[in-house]
C-alpha positions in Angstrom: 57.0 11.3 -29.3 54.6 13.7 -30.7 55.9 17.0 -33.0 52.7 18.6 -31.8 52.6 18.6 -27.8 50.1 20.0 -25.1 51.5 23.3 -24.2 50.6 24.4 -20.1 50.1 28.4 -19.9 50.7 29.5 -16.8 50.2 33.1 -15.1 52.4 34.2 -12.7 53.2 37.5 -11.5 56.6 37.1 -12.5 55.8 37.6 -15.8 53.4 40.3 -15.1 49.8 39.3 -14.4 49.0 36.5 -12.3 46.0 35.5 -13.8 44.8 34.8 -17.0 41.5 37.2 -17.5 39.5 36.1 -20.1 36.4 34.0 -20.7 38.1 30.8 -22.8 34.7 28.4 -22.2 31.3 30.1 -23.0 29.5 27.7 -20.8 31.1 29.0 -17.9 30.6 32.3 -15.8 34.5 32.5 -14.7 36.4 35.1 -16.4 39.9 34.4 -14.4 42.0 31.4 -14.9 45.6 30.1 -13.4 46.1 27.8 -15.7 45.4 26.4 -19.0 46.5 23.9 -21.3 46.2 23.9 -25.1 45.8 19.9 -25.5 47.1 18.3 -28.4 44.7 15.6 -28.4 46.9 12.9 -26.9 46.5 9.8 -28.4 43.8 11.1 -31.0 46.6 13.0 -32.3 46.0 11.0 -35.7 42.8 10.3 -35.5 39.6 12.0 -34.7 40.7 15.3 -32.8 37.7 15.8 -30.7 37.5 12.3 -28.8 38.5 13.4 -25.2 36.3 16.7 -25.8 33.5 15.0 -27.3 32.9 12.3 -24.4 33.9 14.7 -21.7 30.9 16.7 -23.1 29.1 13.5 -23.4 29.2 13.2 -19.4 29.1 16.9 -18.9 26.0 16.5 -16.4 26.9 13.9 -14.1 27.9 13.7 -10.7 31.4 14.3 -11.2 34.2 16.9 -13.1 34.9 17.1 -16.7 37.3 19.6 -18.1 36.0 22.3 -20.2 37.1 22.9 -24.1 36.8 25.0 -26.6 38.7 24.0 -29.8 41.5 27.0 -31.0 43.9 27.2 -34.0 47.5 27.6 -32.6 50.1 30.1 -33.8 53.4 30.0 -32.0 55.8 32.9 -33.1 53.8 33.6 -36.3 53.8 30.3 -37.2 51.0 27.6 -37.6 51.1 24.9 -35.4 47.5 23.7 -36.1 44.3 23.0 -33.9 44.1 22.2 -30.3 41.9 22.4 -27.6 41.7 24.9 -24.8 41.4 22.9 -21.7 41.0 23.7 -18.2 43.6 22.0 -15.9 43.3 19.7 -12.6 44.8 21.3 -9.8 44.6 23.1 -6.8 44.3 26.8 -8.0 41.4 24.2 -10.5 39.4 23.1 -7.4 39.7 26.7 -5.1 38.1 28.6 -8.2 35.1 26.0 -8.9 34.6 24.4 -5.2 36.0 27.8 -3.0 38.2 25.6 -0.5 41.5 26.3 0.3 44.2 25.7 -2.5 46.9 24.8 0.4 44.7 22.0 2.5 43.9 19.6 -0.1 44.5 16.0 -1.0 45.1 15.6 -5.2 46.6 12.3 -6.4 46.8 10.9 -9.4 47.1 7.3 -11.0 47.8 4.5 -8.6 50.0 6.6 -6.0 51.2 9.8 -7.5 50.9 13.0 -5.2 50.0 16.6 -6.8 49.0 17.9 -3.3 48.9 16.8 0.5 49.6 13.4 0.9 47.7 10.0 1.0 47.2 8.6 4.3 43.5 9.1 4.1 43.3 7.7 0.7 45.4 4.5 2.5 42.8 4.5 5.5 40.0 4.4 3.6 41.6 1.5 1.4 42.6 -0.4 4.6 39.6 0.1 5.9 37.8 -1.1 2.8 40.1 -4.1 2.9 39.2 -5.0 6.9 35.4 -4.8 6.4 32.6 -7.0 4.5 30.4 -3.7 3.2 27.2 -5.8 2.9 26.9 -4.7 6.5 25.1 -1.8 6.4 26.7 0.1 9.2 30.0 -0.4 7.4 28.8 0.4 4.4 27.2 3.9 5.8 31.1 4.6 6.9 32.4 4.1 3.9 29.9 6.9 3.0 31.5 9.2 4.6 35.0 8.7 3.3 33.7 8.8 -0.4 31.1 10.9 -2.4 28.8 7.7 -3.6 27.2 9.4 -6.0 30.7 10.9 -7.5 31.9 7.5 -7.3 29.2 5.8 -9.1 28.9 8.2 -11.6 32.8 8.3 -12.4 32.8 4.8 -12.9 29.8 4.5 -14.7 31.1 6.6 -17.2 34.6 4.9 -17.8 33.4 1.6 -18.2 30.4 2.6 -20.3 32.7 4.8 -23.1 35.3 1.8 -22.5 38.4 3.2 -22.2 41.2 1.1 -22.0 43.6 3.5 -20.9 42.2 3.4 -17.6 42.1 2.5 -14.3 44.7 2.9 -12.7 45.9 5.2 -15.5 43.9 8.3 -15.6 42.5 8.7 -12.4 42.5 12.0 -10.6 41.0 12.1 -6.9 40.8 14.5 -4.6 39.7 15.9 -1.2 39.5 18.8 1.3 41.8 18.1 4.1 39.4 17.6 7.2 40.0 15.9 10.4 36.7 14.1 9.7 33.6 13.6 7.6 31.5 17.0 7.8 28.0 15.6 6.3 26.8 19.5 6.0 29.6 21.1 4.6 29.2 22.8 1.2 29.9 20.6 -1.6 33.6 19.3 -1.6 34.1 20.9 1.7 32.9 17.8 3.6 36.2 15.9 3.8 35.6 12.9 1.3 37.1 11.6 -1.8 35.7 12.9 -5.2 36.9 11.6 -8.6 38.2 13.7 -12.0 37.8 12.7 -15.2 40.6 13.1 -18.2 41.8 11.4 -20.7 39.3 9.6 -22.9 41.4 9.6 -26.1 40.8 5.3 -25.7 37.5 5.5 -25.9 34.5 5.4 -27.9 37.1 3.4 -30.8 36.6 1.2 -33.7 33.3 -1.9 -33.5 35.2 -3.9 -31.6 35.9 -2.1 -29.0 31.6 -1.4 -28.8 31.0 -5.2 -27.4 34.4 -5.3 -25.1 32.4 -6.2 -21.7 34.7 -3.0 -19.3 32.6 -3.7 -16.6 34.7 -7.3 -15.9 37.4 -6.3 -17.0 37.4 -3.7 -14.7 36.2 -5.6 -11.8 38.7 -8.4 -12.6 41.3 -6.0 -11.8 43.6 -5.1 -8.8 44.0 -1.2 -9.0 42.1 1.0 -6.5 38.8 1.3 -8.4 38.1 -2.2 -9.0 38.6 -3.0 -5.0 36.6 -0.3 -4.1 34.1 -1.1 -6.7 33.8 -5.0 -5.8 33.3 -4.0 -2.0 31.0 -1.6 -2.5 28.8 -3.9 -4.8 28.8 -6.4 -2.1 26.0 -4.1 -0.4 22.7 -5.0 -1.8 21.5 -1.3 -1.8 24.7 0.0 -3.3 24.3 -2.5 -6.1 20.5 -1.7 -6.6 21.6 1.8 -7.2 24.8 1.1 -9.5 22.7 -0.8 -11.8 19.5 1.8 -11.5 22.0 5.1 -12.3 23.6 2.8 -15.2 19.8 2.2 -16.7 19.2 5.8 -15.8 22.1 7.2 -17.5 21.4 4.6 -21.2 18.1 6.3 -21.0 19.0 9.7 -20.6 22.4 11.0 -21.0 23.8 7.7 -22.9 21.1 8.1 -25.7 22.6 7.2 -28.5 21.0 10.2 -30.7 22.3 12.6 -28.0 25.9 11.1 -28.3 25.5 11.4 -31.8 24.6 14.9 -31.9 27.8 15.8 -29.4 29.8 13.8 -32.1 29.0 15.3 -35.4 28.5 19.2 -33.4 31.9 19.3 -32.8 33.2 17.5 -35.9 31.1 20.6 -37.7 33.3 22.8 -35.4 36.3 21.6 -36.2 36.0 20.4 -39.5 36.5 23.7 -41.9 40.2 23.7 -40.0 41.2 19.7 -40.6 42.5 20.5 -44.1 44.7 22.9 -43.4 45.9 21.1 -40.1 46.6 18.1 -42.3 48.7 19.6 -44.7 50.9 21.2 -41.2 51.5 17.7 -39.9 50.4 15.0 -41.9 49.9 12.3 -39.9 46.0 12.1 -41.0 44.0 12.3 -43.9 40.2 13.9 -44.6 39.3 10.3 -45.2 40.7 8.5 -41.5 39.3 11.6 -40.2 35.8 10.6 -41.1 36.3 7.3 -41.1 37.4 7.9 -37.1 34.3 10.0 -36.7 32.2 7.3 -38.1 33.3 4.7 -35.8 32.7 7.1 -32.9 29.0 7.1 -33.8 28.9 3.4 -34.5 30.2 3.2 -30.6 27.3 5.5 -29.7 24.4 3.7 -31.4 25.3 -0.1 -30.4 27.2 0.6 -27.4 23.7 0.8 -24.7 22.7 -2.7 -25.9 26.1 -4.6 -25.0 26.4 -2.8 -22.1 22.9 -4.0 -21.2 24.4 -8.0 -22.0 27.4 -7.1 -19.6 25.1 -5.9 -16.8 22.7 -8.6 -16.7 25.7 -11.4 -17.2 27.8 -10.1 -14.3 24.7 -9.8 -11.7 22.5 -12.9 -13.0 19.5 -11.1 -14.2 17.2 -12.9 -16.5 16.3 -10.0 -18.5 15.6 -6.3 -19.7 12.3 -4.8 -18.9 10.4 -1.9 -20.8 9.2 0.9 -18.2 6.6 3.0 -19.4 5.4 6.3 -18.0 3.2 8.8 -18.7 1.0 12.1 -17.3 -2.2 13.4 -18.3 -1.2 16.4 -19.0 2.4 17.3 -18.8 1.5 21.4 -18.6 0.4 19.5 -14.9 3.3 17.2 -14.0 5.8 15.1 -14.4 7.4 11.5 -13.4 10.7 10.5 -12.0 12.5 7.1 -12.2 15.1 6.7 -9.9 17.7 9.2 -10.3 16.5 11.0 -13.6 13.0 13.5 -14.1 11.3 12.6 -17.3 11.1 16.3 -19.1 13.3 18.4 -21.3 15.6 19.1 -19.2 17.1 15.9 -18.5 20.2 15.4 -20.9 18.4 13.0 -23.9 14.9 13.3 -23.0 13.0 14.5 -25.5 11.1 17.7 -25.6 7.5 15.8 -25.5 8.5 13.0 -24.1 5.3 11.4 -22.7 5.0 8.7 -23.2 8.4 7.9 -22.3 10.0 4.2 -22.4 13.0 2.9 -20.5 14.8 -0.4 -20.4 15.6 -1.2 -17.1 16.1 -4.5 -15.5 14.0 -7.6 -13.9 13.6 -7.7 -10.5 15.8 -4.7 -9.9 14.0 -2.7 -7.9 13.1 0.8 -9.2 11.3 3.9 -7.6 9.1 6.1 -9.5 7.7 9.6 -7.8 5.1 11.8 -9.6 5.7 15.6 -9.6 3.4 18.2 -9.1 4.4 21.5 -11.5 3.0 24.6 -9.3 -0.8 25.6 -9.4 -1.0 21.3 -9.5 -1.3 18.4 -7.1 -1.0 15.1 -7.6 -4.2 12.9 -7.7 -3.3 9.0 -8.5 -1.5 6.7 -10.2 -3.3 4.5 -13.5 -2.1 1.4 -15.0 0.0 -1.6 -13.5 -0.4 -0.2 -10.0 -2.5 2.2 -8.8 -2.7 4.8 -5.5 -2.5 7.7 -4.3 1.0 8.0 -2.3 3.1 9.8 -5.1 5.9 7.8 -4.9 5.8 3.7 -6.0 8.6 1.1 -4.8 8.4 -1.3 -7.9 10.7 -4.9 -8.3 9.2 -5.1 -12.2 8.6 -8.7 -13.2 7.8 -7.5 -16.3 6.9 -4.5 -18.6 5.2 -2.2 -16.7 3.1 0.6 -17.6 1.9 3.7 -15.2 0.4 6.6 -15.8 0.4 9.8 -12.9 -2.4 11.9 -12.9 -2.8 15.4 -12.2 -5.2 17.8 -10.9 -5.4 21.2 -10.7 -5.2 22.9 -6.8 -8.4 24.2 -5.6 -6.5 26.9 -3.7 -5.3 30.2 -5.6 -2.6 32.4 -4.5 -4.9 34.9 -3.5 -5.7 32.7 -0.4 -2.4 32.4 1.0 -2.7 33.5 4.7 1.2 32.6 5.3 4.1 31.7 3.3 7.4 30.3 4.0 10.2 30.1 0.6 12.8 29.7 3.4 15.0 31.8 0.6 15.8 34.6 2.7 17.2 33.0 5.9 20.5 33.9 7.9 23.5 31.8 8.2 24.2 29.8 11.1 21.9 28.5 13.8 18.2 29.8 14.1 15.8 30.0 17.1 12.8 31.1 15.1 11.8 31.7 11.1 9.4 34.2 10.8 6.7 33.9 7.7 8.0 35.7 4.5 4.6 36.4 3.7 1.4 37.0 6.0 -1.5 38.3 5.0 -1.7 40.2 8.4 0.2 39.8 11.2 3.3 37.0 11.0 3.9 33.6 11.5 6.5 31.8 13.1 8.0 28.1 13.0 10.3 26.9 16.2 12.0 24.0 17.3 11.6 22.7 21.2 12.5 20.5 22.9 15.6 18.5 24.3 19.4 17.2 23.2 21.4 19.1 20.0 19.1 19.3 17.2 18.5 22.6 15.9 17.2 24.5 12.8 19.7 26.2 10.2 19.8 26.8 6.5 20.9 25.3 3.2 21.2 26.5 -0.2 20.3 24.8 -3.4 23.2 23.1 -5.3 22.4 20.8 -8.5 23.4 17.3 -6.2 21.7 18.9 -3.0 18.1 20.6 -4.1 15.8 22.9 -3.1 12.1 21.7 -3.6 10.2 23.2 -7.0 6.8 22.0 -5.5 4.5 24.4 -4.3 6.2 27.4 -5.3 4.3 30.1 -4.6 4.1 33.9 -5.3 6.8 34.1 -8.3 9.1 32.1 -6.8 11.4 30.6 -9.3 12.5 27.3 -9.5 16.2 25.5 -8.3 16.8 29.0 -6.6 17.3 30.0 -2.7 17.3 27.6 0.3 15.4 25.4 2.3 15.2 24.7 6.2 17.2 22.4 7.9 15.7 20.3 10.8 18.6 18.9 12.3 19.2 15.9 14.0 18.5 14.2 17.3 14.6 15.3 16.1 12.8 12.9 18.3 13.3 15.0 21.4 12.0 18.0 19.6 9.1 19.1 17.7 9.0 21.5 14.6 6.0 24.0 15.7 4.3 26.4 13.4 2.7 29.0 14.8 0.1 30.2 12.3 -2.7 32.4 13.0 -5.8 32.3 10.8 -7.3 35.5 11.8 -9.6 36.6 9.3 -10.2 33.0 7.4 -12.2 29.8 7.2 -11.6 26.9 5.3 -8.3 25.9 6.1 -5.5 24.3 4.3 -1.7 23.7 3.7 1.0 22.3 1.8 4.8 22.0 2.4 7.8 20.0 0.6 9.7 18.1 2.8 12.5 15.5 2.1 15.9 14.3 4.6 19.6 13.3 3.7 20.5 9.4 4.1 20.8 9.7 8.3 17.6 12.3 8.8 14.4 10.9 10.1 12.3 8.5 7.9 9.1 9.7 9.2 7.1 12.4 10.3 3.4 13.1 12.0 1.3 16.2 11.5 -0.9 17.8 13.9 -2.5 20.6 14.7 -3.6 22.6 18.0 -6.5 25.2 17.6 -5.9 26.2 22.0 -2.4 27.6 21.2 -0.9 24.2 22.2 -3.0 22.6 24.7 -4.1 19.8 23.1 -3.0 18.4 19.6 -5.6 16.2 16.7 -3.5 14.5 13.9 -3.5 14.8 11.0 -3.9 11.6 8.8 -1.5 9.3 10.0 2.8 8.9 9.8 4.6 9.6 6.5 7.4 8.4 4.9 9.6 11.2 4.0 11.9 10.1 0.5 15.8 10.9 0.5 17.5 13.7 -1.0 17.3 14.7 -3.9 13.8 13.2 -4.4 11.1 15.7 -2.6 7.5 14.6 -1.5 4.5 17.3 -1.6 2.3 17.2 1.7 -1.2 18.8 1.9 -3.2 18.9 4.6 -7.1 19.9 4.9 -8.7 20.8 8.0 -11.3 22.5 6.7 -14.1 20.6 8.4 -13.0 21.9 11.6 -14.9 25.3 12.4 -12.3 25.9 15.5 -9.6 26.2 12.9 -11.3 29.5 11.2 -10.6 32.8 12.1 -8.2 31.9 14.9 -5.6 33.5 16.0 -4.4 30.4 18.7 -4.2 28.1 15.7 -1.1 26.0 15.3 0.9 22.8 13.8 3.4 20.5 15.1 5.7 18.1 13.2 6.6 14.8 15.3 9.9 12.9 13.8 9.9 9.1 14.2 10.8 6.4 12.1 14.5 4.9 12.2 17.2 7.7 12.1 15.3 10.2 14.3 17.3 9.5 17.4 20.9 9.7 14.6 23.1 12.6 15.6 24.1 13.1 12.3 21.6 14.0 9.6 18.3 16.3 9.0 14.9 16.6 7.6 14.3 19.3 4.8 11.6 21.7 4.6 10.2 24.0 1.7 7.2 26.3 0.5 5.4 25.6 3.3 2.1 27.6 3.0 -1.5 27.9 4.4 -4.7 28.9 2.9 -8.2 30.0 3.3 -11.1 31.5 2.6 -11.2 35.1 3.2 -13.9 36.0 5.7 -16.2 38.8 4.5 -15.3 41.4 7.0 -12.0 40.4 7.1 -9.2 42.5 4.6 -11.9 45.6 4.4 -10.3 48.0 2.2 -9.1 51.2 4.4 -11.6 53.3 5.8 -11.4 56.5 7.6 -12.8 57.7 10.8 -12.8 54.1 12.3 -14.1 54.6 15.8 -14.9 51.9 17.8 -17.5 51.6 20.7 -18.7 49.7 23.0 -22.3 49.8 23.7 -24.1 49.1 26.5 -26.1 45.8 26.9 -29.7 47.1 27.4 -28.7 50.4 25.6 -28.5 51.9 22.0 -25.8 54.0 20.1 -26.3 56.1 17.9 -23.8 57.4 15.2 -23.7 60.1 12.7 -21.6 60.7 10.2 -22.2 63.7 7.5 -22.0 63.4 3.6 -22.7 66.3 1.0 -25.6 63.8 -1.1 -26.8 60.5 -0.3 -25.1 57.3 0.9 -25.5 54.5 -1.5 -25.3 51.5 0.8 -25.1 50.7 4.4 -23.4 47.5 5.3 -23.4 45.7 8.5 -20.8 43.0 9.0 -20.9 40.6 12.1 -18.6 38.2 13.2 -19.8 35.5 10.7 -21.6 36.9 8.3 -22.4 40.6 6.1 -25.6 42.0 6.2 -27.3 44.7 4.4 -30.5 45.0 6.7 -31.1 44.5 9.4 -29.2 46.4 11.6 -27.8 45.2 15.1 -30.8 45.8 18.2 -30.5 49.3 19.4 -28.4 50.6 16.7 -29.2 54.0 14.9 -27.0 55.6 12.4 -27.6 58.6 11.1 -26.6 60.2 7.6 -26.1 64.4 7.5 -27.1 65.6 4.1 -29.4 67.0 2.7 -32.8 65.4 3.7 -30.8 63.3 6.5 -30.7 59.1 5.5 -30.8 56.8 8.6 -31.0 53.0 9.4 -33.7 51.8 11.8 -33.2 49.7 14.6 -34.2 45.9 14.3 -33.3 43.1 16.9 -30.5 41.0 16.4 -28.1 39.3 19.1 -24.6 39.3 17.6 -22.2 40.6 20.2 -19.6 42.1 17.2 -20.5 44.1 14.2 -18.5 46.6 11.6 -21.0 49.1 9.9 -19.9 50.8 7.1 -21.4 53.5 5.0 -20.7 53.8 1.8 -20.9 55.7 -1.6 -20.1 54.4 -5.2 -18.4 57.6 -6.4 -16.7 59.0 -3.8 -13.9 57.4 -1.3 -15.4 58.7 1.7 -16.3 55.6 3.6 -17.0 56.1 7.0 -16.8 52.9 9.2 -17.9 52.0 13.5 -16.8 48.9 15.5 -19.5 47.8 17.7 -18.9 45.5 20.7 -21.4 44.4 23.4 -21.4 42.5 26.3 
């Protein structure tokens, strides 16, 4: 059909190498590839060049695969043969290089029934059991859970019905699996056994005005190919349609900005477009002029597509209208807010760089979540505007425009008063009985799990769809790195216990992250223990813990109580409750956990030598002498509570050798513990005692 076709490179040992060692796509870190394919633009052929590219890149952050491309000239003996595009492929060599599971133990099919690996009774299971079940029953719908990745799936078909492309479903559609026996819920990504869609294709998309108003989405669910049935029974579940429409608002906001697209768009026609002229006089099937005039529709699709997509999603699910959502901080050096799926900062794909205040159209009555986030060194305070609190995450059904505004305060704890850390970034594989501290300022600390049935406590380590926690990172810790703790489930016949001495401090606080996966307990209880256990005072009252990959901050002050200070029997406990603690499946997350206080004044003395200590008799005194070549320039007496520089402990004499001789008198006082130091301000030669008495 077309002069100019995709061309498959292969390496195979047979020809010598069997891998292709180079780094074609400078976004990614691989520098080894199977396969490639130098894409001839399929049905852009005579058209734009850079649709398929250009939208892949457009969804290049979601929840699901794009291929990656970097636009080449092509000479084939010598000869020119014009530009394509260096793609990566979809297959199994494809999914062992980027997910690590094994090349020979996959499912891969394609369209409506085609086979590139394995084979498709699973796919036909799932179907059939799709087909046999009404999903607006939650415990069906949780099974169906764990044959696809929901968030894949919503993503994926988001995305095609958003770019309208009308070469698709079933045409174009790529899923795939690791072959498991059954659903692993903590396997690494992709290694948990469910179905996961590929996106390819998208030279029918993005095309001419009219194609900007087609309404996809009923088109799409008006159809009888896999994806609309899935898609129809899915949406029958009121929480699966809440968060279809929510990620489809999230994504118009974000990623689906129209000035984003447009960038994408006119980046790569820049790219490309030095080259058109002499790939137009090769092959002639285009002129400069339809090749902006292409282009140009592209971006009209861009800029008027959100607002018709809008009209289709309120038409097909009877909402009465869009609502404006407005957030904002009070200082966004502090914090920042989240709607939903999508973090309102630079980082987020078509947020702006200052983006505060930020406005979103979402929908009436579709209920929307909204969490403010802490940056480290800050703690939430309380929410301003159309609702108010101090809980940092809001459960809204908006009525109306809706304006909030999170407010930020700066923690009254420093770094320097961490007694014990926990970044949870350094822990072993498989199952753990204990996790010491990974800081202590003396001595260590230890968290444990007892109690009854299988739960137990293992690792897991931050992928972009599975996160770590960025609150209350401490002590350099960088951000979306290392791993968090895994409390695993049955939890209700177990407690998570943290042993945490506070030797040396007073004023006691703490913070940790915590969050759980869709089965993991919905709530917790704090307490803590200053006998070593014996008896337990809680802490505030039950929590609700969010769902992954939202994270909640808890801090904790138990500074009022004086048995907390300096103690060395001082410990927490974490109760699970709530529905899903008694699941066997599932797990509460824990990160940065850390407690602080106010170093006590003899505590953390800098070294001293000749540290003796003695115990003196009750209706005795000691006396002690230590010898310096001139005079000391301060005696200091520290007891168990407080410093002193005069007077001294009852019965005490210490005696100075120099020169002249320096001594302290004697003077009553009834403390039972004391450190004396003598000191000098130019000279290291501190000389200390320990005093105990009856």
């Amino acid at each position: 059909m077309y002069s100019r076709k995709t061309l498959r490179i292969y390496a195979r040992d047979i020809y010598g190498r069997s891998s292709l060692n180079h780094s074609f796509f400078k976004d990614q870190t691989y520098n080894s590839y199977k396969r490639i394919l130098l894409r001839n633009s399929g049905n852009d052929y005579k058209y734009t060049l850079l649709k398929d590219l250009s939208v892949q890149e457009i969804c290049g952050k979601l929840n699901f695969d794009i291929q990656a491309s970097q636009p080449a000239v092509v000479f084939i003996n010598g000869e020119y043969w014009g530009l394509h595009n260096i793609r990566e492929r979809y297959d199994k060599h494809y999914l062992a290089r980027v997910y690590g599971v094994d090349a020979e133990n996959l499912d891969l099919l394609e369209l409506a029934s085609g086979i590139n690996e394995g084979d498709r009774t699973h796919f036909i299971g799932m179907m059939l059991y799709v087909y046999g079940h009404d999903l607006s029953n939650p415990s069906y719908y949780e099974h169906v859970q764990t044959l696809l990745d929901k968030e894949n799936f919503i993503d994926y078909h988001i995305a095609e019905i958003f770019c309208n492309n009308t070469d698709w479903p079933p045409n174009n559609t790529k899923y795939w699996r690791q072959r498991t026996s059954s659903y692993i819920p903590n396997a690494p990504y992709g290694h948990d056994g469910r179905w996961r869609w590929l996106m390819y294709d998208m030279d029918k998309s993005f095309q001419d005005i009219a194609s900007t108003s087609t309404n996809t989405l009923a088109r799409v669910l008006n159809g009888a190919s896999h994806s609309p049935i899935l898609l129809n029974a899915l949406l029958q579940n009121d929480g699966f349609r809440a968060a279809f429409i929510n990620r489809f608002a999230d994504l118009m906001n974000s990623h689906f900005q129209p000035t984003r697209m447009v960038d994408i768009i006119q980046k790569n026609k820049a790219l490309i477009a030095p080259e058109v002229p002499e790939h137009i006089a090769r092959w002639r099937n285009i002129t400069v002029d339809s090749f902006n005039l292409w282009i140009d529709r592209m971006i009209d699709f861009a800029n008027n597509r959100p607002d018709y997509q809008r009209q289709h999603i309120r038409s097909r699910f009877g909402i009465t209208s869009n609502v404006t959502i407005t957030l904002d901080v009070n200082n966004d050096l502090q914090g920042r807010v989240r709607i939903n799926s999508i973090d309102i900062c630079e980082d987020t794909p078509g947020i702006p760089e200052a983006p505060y205040p930020w406005d979103g159209i979402y929908f009436h009555s579709v209920p929307i979540e909204v969490e403010a986030k802490a940056l480290p060194g800050y703690t939430f305070s309380h929410w301003e505007g159309d609702a108010t609190g101090t809980e940092p995450i809001l459960s809204l059904a908006p009525q109306g425009d809706i304006y909030l505004k999170a407010v930020f305060t700066e923690n009254a704890v420093s770094e320097a008063d961490i007694i014990h850390y926990w970044h949870f970034n350094s822990l072993p594989n498989g199952t753990l009985t204990q996790v010491e501290s990974d800081y202590s300022a003396d001595g260590t600390a230890l968290i444990t799990y007892p109690g009854t049935g299988t739960g137990y406590l293992d690792t897991r380590t931050h992928r972009a769809a599975d996160p770590v926690s960025n609150l209350n990172l401490l002590m350099d810790q960088e951000p979306d790195q290392g791993a968090v703790l895994r409390v695993r489930n049955p939890s209700n016949t177990r407690e998570l216990i943290v042993s945490a001495p506070s030797t040396g401090f007073q004023d006691i606080t703490g913070a940790y992250a915590t969050t759980r996966t869709s089965n993991g307990a919905q709530e917790q209880e704090l307490y803590y223990s200053t006998n070593g256990g014996t008896s337990w005072t809680q802490i505030g009252t039950s929590y609700t813990i969010p769902e992954l990959p939202s994270w909640s901050l808890r801090s904790f002050d138990i500074s009022g109580d004086p048995d907390a200070n300096n103690n060395q029997n001082l410990m927490f406990r974490i109760l699970f409750t709530g529905e899903g603690a008694d699941n066997d499946a599932g797990n509460d997350r824990f990160d940065n956990f850390s407690l602080h206080g106010i170093t006590l004044p003899f505590a953390n003395l800098p070294p001293v030598t000749d540290l003796a200590i003695h115990q003196a008799p009750e209706d005795s005194g000691i006396l002690l002498e230590w010898t310096y070549p001139t005079p000391v320039d301060r005696f200091l007496i520290y007891s168990s509570d407080h410093p002193y520089f005069h007077p001294t402990p009852e019965n005490l004499l210490i005696t100075v050798n120099y020169p002249g001789n320096q001594y302290l008198d004697s003077t009553p006082h009834d403390r039972r513990f004391y450190i004396v130091i003598a000191e000098r301000d130019d000279s290291p030669g501190r000389r200390a005692a320990a005093i105990r008495r009856p």
